[in-house]
Residue, then its C-alpha position, 0 to 999 in steps of 0.5 A: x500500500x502507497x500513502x496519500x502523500x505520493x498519490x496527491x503528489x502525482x495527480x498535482x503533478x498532472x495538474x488536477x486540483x486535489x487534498x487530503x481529507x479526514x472522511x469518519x476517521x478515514x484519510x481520503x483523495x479530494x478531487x475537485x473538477x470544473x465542468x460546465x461552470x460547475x464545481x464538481x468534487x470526487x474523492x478517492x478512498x484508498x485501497x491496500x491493493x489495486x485489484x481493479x479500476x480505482x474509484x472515485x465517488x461524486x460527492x452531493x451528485x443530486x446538485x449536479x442533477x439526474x446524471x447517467x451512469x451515476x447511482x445515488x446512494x445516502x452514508x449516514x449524513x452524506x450523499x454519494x454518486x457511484x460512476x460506472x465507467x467500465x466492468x471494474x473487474x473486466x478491465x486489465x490494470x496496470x497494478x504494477x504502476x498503481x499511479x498510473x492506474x489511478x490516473x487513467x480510473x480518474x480520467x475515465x470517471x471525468x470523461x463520464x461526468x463530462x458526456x452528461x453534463x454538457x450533453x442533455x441528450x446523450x444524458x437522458x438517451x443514456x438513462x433510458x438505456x440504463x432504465x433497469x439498472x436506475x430502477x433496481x437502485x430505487x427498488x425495496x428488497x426487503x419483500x419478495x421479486x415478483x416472477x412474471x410470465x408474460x409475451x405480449x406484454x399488452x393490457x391485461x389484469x392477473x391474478x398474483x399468488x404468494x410464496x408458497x410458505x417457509x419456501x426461500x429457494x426456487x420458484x416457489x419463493x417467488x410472487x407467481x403472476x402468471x399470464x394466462x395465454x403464456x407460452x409455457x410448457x404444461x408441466x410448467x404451468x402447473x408446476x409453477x402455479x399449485x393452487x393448494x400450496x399458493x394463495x391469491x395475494x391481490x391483482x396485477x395489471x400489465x401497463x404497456x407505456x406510450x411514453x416513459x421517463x428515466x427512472x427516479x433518483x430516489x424513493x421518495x419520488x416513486x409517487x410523484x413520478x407514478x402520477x406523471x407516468x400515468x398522466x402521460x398515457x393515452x387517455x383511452x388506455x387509462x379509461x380502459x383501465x379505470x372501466x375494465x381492470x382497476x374496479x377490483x378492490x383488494x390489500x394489494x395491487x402491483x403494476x408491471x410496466x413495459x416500455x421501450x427505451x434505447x436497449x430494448x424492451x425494459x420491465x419494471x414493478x410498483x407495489x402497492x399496499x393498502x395503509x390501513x388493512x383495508x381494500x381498495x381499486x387500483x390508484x390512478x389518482x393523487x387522491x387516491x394513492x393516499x390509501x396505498x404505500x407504494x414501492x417499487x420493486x424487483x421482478x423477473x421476467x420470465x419470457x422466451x424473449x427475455x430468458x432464451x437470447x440471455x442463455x445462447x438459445x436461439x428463438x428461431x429454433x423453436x419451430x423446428x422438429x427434432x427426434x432423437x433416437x436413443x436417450x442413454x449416457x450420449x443420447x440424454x446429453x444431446x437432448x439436454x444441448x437440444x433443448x438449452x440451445x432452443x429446440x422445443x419440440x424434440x420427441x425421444x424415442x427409448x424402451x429402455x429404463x432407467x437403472x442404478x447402473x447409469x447414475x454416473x453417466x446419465x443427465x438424470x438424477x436418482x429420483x428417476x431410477x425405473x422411469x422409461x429413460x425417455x420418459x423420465x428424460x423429456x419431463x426433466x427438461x420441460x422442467x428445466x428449459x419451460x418452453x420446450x414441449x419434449x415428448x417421449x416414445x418407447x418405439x426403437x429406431x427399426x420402428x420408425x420405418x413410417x414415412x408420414x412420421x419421419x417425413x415430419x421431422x426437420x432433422x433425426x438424430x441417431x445415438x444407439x451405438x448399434x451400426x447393424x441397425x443404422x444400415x437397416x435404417x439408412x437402407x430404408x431411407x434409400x429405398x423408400x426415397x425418404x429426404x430427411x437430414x440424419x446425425x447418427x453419434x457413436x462412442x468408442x470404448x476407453x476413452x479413445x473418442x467419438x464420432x457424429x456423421x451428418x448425412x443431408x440428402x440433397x448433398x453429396x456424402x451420406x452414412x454409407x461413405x464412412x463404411x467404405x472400407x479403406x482396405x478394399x474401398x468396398x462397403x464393409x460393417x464397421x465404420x471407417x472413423x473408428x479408431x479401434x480396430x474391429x472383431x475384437x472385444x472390447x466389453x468388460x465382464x463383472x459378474x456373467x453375461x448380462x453384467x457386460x459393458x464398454x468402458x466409458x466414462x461420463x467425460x467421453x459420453x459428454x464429448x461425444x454429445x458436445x460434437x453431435x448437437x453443435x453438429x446439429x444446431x449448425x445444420x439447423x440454423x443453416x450453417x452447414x449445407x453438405x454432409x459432414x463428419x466430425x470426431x474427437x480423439x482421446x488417449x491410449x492409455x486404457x487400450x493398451x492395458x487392455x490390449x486393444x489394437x487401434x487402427x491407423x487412422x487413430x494414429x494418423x488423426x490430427x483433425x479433433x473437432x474440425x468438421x470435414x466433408x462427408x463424402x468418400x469418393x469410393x461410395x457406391x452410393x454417392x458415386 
């Protein structure tokens, strides 16, 4: 740590006018600023270590007037403005050349304080823009958020639930106002909203704004600034409001405000609480908001729009059909990729259950020990991802030989590690002209790695050219990407026959899913055209202490993760 001393030194040296204070027994940076004939003060409290961006803290901000990127905050007696000029923790400091770093931190707090007073526009574009931020400053966390469910965003009056009792994690400790036309999926709809553990806390009515204005700098002005929001509506949304949804009398009232501003579309939440126990209609009048405490506070959106850009999903996605073949260790973490990328509509196909075997390598936990994997796998993820209309099948792949049903999915994805069956079926799209796009997935033992071929019928390479075999060039049974040689075994035998497995962990399974869905979502958001290939490679370590011979292409391979064209020149197929 450097004292005062030497950080005043410096700053005099580059010609900013600053002193030493005693701050409740703490020796402060007093920075003093001209800027528009204004005399502006910022101080500096000193730190042990740089870690970050230095702060300097805009002393009495309310002064200076409503500026962007500034938070007002009270300490005791005293006002302070908190600058936001960058992510403080995304910034590379220089914390070698701590003066400079404290410079350069100074410079970008004056620049900030510079834009908004000298540039009225820019300041209230820019508290616009940051309406969400400037609200949640203003908020009162002391009550519970309120979780919507909303598309529109229009006009319209909700019934609002409370937390269900002694409930402090999840949805349930949320206020629940749900929409009634959202657009979730059913077990959600009902999961969310169990009307034995929940009970009716009062209305909510969803006011799409015509105009908005920043947001208040302090809770004091919730009121006033409410009534000129209010009074700045179109008159027909406020006379709707009064004839159709402000007549209900009840202890509790919420407003759930939309509005567009510069980044988008913001939310934003008032509460009102009758004073006196007693109920009364909603308040659109400084009358009667006489009756209510009002606060604001925070709420959660939870919306396709809002929800899936923030976690990479794809909107676009929602309206294409998938089916997965196969929900075992790689097939249940493709559908999870699926589903966290914007796929809603996925129908697994599985007859088998779920057993104490799998834990180790499944995306399902304990409590669906002896479902039907597929079963138990589209409920976890429309549990989980709330739009996603996952369904499940007991019907294996050499079932699905119907070309109305296959005719109606946009893409099959194929993961049952059973290249007999996969022929079979790629024989019957051949024979039956059926042009639906196939992934088909597979994972070698012991860790030596995986392998998704995407077959497109329009394009040139389909399954079949990654069973040409290399040493004749004719079709053969095992596939040409496999890094273990074939006819040899490679099962692990516990306790007899039916205690037999390929050795594998939860990693490789993991792997091998990442290769086939980022094939897939690339081909369904059109960013591959032509039949491709992709595989990982892993290590021979496990092969040689079981004696396992790997094939020359193991050797030879260099191309991990690179998807590569499909097609083989010597398929009887294709060519």
């Amino acid at each position: 740590m450097f004292d005062n001393t030497e950080v005043i030194k410096y700053l005099k040296s580059k010609e900013f006018t600053c002193q030493e204070l005693d701050f409740k027994g703490v020796n402060i940076i007093s920075i003093n600023v001209e800027i528009a004939d204004k005399r502006i003060e910022l101080i500096h409290f000193p730190e042990p270590e740089i870690i970050a961006l230095p702060v300097f803290l805009l002393v009495n901000p309310s002064e200076v007037g409503h500026l962007a990127h500034v938070l007002n905050y009270q300490d005791g007696d005293y006002e302070f403005g908190s600058i936001c000029v960058n992510d403080r923790d995304a910034v590379s400091v220089n914390f070698n050349m701590p003066l400079l770093a404290i410079e350069e931190s100074l410079n970008r707090h004056i620049s900030i304080l510079e834009k908004a007073i000298t540039d009225p526009i820019w300041n209230r574009q820019e508290l616009l823009r940051e309406f969400k931020s400037c609200w949640l400053n203003v908020c009162d966390f002391n009550d519970r958020p309120v979780l919507l469910t909303n598309d529109s965003g229009s006009l319209e009056e909700i019934d609002v639930f409370r937390p269900v009792k002694d409930r402090k994690f999840g949805v349930n400790s949320y206020y629940l106002a749900q929409s009634k036309n959202t657009d979730l999926a059913d077990i959600a709809k009902i999961y969310w909203k169990n009307s034995s553990d929940r009970s009716l806390a009062g209305k909510a009515v969803v006011l799409p704004l015509t105009k908005i204005e920043p947001a208040p700098l302090i809770k004091s002005q919730l009121s006033e600034w409410y009534l000129d929001i209010i009074d700045k509506q179109k008159q027909e949304t406020i006379n709707n409001i009064k004839e159709n949804y402000g007549r209900w009398k009840t202890k509790e009232y919420w407003i759930i405000f939309n509005a567009q501003v510069p980044s988008g579309t913001v939310w934003f939440c008032l509460s009102f609480k009758s004073k006196k126990g007693k109920k009364h209609s909603l308040p659109l009048t400084k009358k009667q908001l006489e009756n209510w405490k009002i606060t604001a506070v925070p709420i959660r959106l939870f919306n396709k729009e809002a929800v899936l850009p923030r976690g990479g999903a794809n909107l676009d996605l929602a309206i294409t059909k998938v089916a997965l073949v196969g929900a075992g260790s790689v097939g249940s973490e493709i559908a999870h990729k699926l589903s966290a990328s914007g796929v809603q509509n996925l129908t697994i196909y599985d007859p088998d259950c779920y057993n104490i075997e799998n834990l180790y390598r499944h995306v399902l936990p304990e409590e669906f020990l002896n479902y039907g994997k597929s079963l138990g796998l589209s409920f976890s993820l429309q549990r989980q991802f709330l739009w996603s209309k996952a369904n499940s099948s007991l019907d294996k792949l050499l079932d699905l030989r119907n070309p109305r049903l296959l005719n109606t999915y946009d893409l099959i994805i194929i993961a049952i590690g059973s290249p007999t069956h996969e022929r079979l079926f790629k024989e019957y799209l051949l024979n039956t002209g059926i042009k639906v796009p196939v992934i088909n997935t597979w994972l070698e033992g012991f860790g030596v790695g995986g392998h998704a071929v995407l077959d497109i019928p329009e394009s040139k390479g389909c399954l079949l050219c990654a069973y040409v075999c290399p040493d004749t060039l004719a079709r053969g049974l095992s596939s040409n990407l496999n890094f273990i040689e074939s006819n040899q075994n490679i099962t692990i035998n516990m306790s007899g026959c039916g205690e037999q497995f390929i050795s594998y962990g939860a990693i490789c399974s993991a792997q091998t899913a990442l290769i086939a869905s980022d094939l897939a979502i690339k081909y369904l958001e059109g960013k591959i055209k032509i039949s491709s290939k992709v595989s990982w490679k892993g290590s021979e370590h496990d092969v040689k202490e079981h004696g396992i011979t790997l094939t020359n292409r193991f050797y030879q391979f260099n191309d991990s993760l690179q998807i590569k064209p499909l097609v083989h020149e010597d398929c009887d197929v294709c060519n």
